[in-house]
DRENMIPA-77608 format. One record per residue (C-alpha): residue number from 1; residue in one letter; y, z, x. Coordinates in steps of 0.05 Angstrom, whole numbers. Layout:
BEGIN
    nr   rest        y        z        x
   NUM      A        Y        Z        X
...
***
This chain:
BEGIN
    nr   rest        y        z        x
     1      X        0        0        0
     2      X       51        0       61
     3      X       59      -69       63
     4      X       84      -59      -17
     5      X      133      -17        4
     6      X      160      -53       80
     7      X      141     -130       66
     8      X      141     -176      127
     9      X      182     -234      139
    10      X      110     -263      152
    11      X       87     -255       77
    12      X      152     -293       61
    13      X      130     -351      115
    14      X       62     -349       99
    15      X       89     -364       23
    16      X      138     -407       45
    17      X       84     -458       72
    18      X       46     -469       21
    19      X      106     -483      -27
    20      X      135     -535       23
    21      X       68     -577       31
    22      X       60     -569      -53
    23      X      142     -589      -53
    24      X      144     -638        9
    25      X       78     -686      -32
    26      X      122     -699      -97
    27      X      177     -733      -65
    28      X      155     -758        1
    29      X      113     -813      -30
    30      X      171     -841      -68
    31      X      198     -882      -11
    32      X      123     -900       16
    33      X      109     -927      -55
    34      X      125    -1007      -43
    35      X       77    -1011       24
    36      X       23     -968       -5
    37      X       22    -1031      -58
    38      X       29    -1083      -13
    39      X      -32    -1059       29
    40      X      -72    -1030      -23
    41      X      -56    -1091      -72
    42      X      -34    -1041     -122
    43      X        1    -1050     -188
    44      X       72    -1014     -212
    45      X       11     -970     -262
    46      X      -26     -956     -201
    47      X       31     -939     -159
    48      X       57     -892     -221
    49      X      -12     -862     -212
    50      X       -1     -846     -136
    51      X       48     -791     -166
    52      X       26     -774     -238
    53      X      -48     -764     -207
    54      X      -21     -705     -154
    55      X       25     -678     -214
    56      X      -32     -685     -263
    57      X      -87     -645     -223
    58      X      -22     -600     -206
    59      X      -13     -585     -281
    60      X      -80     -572     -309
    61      X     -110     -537     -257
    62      X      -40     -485     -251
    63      X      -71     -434     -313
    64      X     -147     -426     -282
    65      X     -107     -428     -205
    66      X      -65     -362     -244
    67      X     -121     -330     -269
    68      X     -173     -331     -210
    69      X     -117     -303     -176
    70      X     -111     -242     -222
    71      X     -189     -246     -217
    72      X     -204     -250     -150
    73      X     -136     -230     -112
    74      X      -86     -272     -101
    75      X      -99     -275      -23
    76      X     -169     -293      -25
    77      X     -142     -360      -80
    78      X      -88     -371      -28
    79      X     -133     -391       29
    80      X     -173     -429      -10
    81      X     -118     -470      -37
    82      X      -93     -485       32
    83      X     -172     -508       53
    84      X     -169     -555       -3
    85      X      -98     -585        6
    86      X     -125     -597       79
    87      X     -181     -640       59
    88      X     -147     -677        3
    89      X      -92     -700       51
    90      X     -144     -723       94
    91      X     -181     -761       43
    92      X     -111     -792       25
    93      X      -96     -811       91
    94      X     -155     -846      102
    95      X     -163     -881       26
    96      X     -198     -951       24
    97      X     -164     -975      -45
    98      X     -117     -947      -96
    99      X     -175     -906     -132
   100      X     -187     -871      -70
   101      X     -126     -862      -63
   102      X     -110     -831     -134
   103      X     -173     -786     -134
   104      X     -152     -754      -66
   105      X      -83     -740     -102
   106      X     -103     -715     -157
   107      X     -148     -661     -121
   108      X      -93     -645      -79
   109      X      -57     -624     -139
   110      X     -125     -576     -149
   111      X     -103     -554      -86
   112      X      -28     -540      -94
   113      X      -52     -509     -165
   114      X      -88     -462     -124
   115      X      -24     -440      -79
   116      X       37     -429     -121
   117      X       20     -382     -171
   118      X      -20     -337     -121
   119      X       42     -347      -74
   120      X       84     -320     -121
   121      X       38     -261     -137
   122      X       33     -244      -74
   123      X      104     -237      -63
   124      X      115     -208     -129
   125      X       66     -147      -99
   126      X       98     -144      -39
   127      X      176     -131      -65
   128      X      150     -105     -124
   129      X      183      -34     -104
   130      X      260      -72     -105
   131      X      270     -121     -154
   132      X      336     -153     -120
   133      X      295     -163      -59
   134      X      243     -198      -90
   135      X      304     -237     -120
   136      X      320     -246      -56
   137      X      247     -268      -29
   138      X      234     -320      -90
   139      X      310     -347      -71
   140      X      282     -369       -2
   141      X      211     -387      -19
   142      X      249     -434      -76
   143      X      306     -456      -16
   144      X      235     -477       26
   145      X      211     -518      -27
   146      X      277     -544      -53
   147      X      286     -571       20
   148      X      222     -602       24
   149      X      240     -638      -42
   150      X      300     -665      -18
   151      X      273     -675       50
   152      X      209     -718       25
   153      X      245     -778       21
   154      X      280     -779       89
   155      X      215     -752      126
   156      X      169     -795       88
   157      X      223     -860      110
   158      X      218     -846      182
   159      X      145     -830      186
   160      X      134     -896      144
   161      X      183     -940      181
   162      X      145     -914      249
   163      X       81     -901      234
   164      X       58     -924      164
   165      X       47     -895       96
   166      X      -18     -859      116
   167      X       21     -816      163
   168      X       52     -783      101
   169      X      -11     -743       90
   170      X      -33     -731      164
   171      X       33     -690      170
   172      X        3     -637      122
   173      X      -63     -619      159
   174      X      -24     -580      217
   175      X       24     -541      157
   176      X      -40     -521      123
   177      X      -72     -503      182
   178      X       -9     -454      210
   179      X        2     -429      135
   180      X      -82     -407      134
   181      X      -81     -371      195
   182      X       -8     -334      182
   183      X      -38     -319      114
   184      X     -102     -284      145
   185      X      -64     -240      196
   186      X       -7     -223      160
   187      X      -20     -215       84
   188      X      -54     -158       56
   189      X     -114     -159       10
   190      X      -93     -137      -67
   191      X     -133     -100     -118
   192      X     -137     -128     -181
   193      X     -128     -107     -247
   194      X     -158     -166     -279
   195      X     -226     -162     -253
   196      X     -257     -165     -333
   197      X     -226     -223     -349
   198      X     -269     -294     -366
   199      X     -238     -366     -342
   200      X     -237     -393     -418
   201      X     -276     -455     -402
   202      X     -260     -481     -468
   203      X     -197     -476     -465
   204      X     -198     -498     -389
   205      X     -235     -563     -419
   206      X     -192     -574     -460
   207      X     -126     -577     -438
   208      X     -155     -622     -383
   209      X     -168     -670     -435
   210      X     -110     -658     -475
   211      X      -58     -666     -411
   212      X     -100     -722     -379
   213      X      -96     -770     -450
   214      X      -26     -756     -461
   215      X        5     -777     -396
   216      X      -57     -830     -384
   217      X      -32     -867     -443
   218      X       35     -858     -424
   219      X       26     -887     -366
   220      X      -12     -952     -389
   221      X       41     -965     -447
   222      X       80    -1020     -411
   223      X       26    -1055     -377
   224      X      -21    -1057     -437
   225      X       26    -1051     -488
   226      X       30     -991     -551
   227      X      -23    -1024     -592
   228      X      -71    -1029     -538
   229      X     -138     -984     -564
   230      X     -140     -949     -498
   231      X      -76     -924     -502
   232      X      -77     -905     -581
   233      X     -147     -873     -561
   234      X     -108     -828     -511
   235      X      -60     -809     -564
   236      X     -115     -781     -605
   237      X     -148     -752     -560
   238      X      -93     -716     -534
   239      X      -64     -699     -603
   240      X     -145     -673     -632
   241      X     -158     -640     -558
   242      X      -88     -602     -559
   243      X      -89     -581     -628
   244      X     -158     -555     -611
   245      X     -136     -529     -546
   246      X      -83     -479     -589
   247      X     -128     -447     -641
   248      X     -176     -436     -582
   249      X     -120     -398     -542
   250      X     -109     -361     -606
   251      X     -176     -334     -626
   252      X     -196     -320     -552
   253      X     -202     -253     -531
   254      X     -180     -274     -455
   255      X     -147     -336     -462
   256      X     -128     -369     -404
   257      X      -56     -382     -437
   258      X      -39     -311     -461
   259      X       11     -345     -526
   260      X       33     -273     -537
   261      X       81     -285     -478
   262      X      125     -341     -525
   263      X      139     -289     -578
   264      X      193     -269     -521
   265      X      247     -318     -528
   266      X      271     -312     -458
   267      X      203     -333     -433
   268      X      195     -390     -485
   269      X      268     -415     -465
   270      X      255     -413     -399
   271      X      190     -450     -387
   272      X      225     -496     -429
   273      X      280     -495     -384
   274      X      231     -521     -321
   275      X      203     -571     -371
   276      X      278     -613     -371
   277      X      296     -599     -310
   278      X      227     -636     -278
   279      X      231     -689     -331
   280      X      293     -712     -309
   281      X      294     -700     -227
   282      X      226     -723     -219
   283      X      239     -776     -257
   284      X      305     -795     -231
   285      X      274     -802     -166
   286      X      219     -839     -180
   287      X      266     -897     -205
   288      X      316     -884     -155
   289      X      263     -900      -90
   290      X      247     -965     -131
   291      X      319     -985     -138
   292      X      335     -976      -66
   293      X      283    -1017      -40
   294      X      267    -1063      -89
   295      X      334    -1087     -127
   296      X      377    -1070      -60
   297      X      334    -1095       -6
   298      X      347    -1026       36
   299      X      290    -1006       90
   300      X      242     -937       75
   301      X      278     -908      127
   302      X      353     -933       96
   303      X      322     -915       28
   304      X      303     -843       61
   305      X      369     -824       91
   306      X      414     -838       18
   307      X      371     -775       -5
   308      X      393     -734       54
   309      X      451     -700       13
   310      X      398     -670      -31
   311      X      379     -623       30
   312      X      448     -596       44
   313      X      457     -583      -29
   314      X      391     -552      -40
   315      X      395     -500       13
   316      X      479     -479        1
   317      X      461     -472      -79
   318      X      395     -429      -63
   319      X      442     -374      -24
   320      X      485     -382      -74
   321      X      445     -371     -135
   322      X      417     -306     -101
   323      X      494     -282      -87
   324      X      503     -291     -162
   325      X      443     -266     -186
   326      X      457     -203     -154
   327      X      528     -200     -188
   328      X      527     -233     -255
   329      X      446     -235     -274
   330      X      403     -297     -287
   331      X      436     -329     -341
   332      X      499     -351     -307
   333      X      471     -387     -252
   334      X      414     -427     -297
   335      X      473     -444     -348
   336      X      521     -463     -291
   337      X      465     -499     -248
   338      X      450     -541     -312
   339      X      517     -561     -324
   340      X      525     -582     -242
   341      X      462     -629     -251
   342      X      489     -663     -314
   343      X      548     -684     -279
   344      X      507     -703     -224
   345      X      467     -748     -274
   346      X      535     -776     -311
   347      X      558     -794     -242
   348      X      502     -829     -218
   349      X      496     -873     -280
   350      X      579     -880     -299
   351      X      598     -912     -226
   352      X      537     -898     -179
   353      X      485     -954     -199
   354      X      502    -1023     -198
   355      X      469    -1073     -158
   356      X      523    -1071      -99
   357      X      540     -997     -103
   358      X      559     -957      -28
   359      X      531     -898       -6
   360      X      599     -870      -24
   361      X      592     -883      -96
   362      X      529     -849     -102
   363      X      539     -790      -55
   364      X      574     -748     -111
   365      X      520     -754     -155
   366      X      470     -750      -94
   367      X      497     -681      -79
   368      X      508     -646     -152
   369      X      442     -653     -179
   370      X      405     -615     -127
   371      X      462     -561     -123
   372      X      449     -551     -199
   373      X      373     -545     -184
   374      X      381     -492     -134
   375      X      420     -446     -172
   376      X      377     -449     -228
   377      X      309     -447     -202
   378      X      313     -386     -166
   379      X      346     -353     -227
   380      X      286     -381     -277
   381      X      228     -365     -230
   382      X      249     -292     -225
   383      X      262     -276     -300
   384      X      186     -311     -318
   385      X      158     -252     -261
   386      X      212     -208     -300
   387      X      181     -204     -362
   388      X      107     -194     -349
   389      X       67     -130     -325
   390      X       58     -145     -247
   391      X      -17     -156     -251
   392      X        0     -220     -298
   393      X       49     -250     -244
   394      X        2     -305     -226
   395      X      -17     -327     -301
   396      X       58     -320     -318
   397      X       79     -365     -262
   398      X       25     -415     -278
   399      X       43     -417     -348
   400      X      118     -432     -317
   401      X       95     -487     -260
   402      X       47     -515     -309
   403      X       94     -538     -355
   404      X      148     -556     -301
   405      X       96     -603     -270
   406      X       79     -638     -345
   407      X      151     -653     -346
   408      X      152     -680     -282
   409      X       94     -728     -304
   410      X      123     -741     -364
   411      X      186     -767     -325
   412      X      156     -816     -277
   413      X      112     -844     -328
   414      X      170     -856     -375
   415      X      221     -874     -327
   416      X      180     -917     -292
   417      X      158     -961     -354
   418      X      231     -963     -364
   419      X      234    -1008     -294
   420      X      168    -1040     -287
   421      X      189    -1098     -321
   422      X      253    -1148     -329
   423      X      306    -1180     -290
   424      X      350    -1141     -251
   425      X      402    -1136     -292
   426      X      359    -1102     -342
   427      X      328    -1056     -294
   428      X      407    -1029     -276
   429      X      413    -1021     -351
   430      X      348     -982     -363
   431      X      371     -931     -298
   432      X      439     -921     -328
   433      X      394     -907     -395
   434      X      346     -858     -352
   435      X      415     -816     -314
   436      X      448     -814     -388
   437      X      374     -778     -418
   438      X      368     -737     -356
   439      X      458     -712     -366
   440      X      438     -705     -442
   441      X      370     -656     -414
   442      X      410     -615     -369
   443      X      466     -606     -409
   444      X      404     -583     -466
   445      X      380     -534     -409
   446      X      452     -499     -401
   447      X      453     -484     -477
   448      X      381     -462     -482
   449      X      393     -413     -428
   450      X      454     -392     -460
   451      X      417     -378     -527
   452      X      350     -354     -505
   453      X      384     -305     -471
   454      X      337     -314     -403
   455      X      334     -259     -359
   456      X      347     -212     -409
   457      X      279     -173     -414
   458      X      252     -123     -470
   459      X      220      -59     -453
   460      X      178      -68     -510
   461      X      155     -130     -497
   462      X      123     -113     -433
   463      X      101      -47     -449
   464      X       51      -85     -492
   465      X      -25      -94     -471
   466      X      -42     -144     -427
   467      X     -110     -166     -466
   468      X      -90     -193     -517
***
């Protein structure tokens, strides 16, 4: 119990890790997308894949990732998550075709299901004794990953540009590697208090199925078309599987999504709150790395470097947010970082995208909607591990990155059908289409936060029993 009460800087590396390798693989394929389908023959579907897979396995796996952590101890879920990242990024970098390619994605998103929400319960047991330090911790582990998001595009340009697209994945294998070994020495084993609980296969199965038919049919909209049967079929079976899914959840006596925790409108409003932020970023730059390359004719590494203002931005707002946190609560900076990315997004698509726009033009834009995300990530990610008993902090934050990761999904597959197709003109239109959505999102996120009243927690609420 010491290391409860004096936490190392190690714990806070070791977490830090594995949230920039789960971070650093959503964004740094973006820019590698074009010559991964010009070796690998791949279609605009395909290449959509290459992202939705990782987010896919990402999302589905997040609740059972949360809940073997509870079961097992979050430390003993850590390593294996970083073991299984490891060989995914291996199997990606050495994939034959684009089904090889997807398949290794998607099990690194098994992988990066496994780390976050046992990263976060691990430093949610290690501050657990001061809540503004563990403010404080989940401000930097979010500032690591936020960083690694911006920097994906500009690291995956210059490995691409020197080395090739397969070099994308190789860099993970040495971060895994470091993150395993800091993770071994330095973090302490935790009891848990969770040891009864089942894994809900049915409900397991079936939000597999449910998430996997949505955002497969989704997907496969504009190249087969809305009447297609496969993608009514994956309609259905998303709409039977998730209504199936829910009245499972309900009459479980474990579930693996506790739907007690939504009675709470803070914790509602905010996993609704990651859900249109993701939508709209990872969307957003989905589009952007295929209108830099393909309707402007820039390099990977050219394309790479425009996103370099995301880093600054990222890692001044994720101070920031934990200077205002500490002053005026949660709220403010989640309202005020939601209002900073909408008129990141109006910027982008009022003057920003055109097809002979200057890095000048698009720099504003660049810069605001990362500053928006890093004050109000922080702020979200601590009020979810507010309002549950500690134990739950890995179920809780899997419920949270679950849903952020659908919307992310849900962004590339509907942004991108927005651009696979048409003349150039049209594609400029459909962007300025996709920045006005993702302004009208953000500015929904700002509101929500205001009247959820997130971060606002009732003793009542989590004095309740865990069980049920």
């Amino acid at each position: 119990m010491k290391s409860a009460q004096s936490p190392s800087l190690g714990i806070l590396l070791a977490t830090s890790f594995a949230f920039v390798i789960v971070q650093l693989d959503v964004t740094i394929v973006n820019v590698a997308l074009p010559q991964i389908g010009q070796e690998l023959r791949a279609s605009v579907s395909d290449l959509q894949w290459v992202v939705d897979a990782y987010t896919l396995g990402f999302a589905v796996f997040l609740l059972s990732g949360g809940v073997m952590g509870d079961k097992f101890g979050s430390k003993r879920v850590f390593l294996c998550g970083f073991v299984l990242f490891a060989l995914a990024s291996l199997s990606c970098a050495l994939a034959p075709n684009a089904t090889s390619l997807n398949i290794a994605r998607a099990v690194q998103g098994v992988g990066a299901a496994l780390l976050v929400p046992s990263s976060l319960a691990i430093l949610n047991f290690a501050y657990a004794h001061d809540k503004k330090l563990l403010a404080k911790a989940i401000g930097w582990w979010t500032a690591a990953g936020g960083v690694s998001i911006a920097a994906g595009p500009v690291v995956g340009g210059l490995l691409v540009s020197s080395i090739g697209w397969r070099s994308i994945f190789w860099v993970n294998v040495p971060i895994c590697i470091a993150g395993f070994l800091l993770t071994r020495k330095i973090v302490p084993l935790m009891p848990s208090k969770d040891t009864g609980r089942s894994f809900d296969v049915p409900g397991q199965l079936l939000a597999i199925v449910a998430l996997t038919g949505f955002i497969g049919a989704v997907i496969e909209i504009e190249p087969l078309g809305i009447s297609h049967h496969f993608v009514q079929a994956g309609f259905a079976l998303a709409f039977i599987s998730g209504a199936a899914f829910l009245i499972v959840e309900q009459r479980s006596k474990a579930p693996m999504l506790p739907l007690r925790l939504f009675r709470q409108r803070s914790f509602s409003g905010a996993v609704l709150f990651g859900v249109l932020v993701n939508f709209s970023y990872y969307g957003v730059i989905f589009i952007l790395s295929f209108y830099l390359q393909k309707v402007r004719g820039f390099s990977v590494l050219q394309a790479g470097l425009i996103f370099l203002p995301l880093t600054g931005t990222f890692i001044i707002s994720n101070i920031a947010c934990g200077w205002m946190v500490a002053r005026t609560g949660l709220r403010i900076p989640m309202m005020l970082g939601g209002l900073i990315g909408a008129a990141g997004y109006a910027m982008l698509g009022a003057i920003g995208i055109s097809t002979s726009s200057t890095f000048l033009e698009m720099l504003p834009g660049l810069a605001l909607i990362p500053a928006g995300m890093g004050l109000a990530v922080p702020a979200m990610t601590t009020s979810i591990l507010s309002s549950v008993e500690r134990h739950q902090a890995g179920t809780a934050s899997a419920i949270l990155n679950t849903a952020r990761q659908v919307g992310g999904a849900m962004g590339v597959a509907i942004f991108g059908a927005l651009i696979a197709s048409g003349s150039t003109s049209d594609i400029i239109i459909n962007i300025r289409w996709a920045m006005l959505t993702s302004m009208v999102m953000l500015l929904m996120a700002a509101v929500l936060a205001y009247w959820c009243k997130i971060g606002v927690i009732h003793p009542r609420f989590a004095s309740q029993p865990s069980h049920n």
